[in-house]
C-alpha positions in Angstrom: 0.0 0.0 0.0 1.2 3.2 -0.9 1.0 6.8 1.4 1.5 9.9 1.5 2.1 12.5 4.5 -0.4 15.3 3.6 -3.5 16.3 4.5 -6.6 14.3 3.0 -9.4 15.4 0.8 -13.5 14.7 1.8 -13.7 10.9 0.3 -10.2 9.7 0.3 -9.0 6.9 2.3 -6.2 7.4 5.0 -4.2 4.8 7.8 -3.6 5.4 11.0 0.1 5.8 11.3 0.4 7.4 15.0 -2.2 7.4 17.8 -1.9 10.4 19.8 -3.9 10.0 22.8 -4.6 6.6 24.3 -8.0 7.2 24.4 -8.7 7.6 20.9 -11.2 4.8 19.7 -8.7 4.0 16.5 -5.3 2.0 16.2 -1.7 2.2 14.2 -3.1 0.4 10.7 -6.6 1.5 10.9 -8.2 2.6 7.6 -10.9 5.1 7.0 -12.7 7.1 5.0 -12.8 11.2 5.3 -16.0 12.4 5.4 -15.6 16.0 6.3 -12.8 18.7 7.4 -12.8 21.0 10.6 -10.6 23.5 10.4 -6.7 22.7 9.4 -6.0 20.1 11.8 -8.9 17.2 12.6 -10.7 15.0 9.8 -14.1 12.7 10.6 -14.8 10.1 9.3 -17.4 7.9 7.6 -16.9 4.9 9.7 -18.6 6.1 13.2 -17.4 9.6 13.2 -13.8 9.2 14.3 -12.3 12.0 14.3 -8.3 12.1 13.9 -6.2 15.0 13.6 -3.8 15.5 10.9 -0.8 14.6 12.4 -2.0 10.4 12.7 -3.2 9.7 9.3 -1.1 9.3 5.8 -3.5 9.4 2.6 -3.8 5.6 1.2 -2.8 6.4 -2.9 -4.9 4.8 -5.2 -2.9 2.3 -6.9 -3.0 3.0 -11.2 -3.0 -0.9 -11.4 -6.5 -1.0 -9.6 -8.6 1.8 -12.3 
């Protein structure tokens, strides 16, 4: 799986990379799907409305192979 480090656009797929807080609900290799922004630094997501700020998350890059 490919990644990059930036921040993610409303219906792109990211990974967890880095868990901030132990208290967040989501784990290194988690994958979801961004469903809106707030502000410049947290994401939510599709799957139960996680929300994970920018500094966890690398974008999952669609493979060309897979089109």
């Amino acid at each position: 799986m490919k990644t990059a480090k930036r921040q993610a656009e409303v219906g792109e797929k990211i990974v967890i990379v880095k868990k901030l807080y132990a208290f967040e609900p989501h784990k290194v290799g988690d994958i979801f799907t961004v469903q809106w922004r707030e502000d410049f630094e947290l994401i939510h997501t599709e799957e139960g409305g996680v929300i994970i700020f920018d500094e966890e998350y690398e974008v999952i890059l669609e493979d060309e192979n897979e089109q």
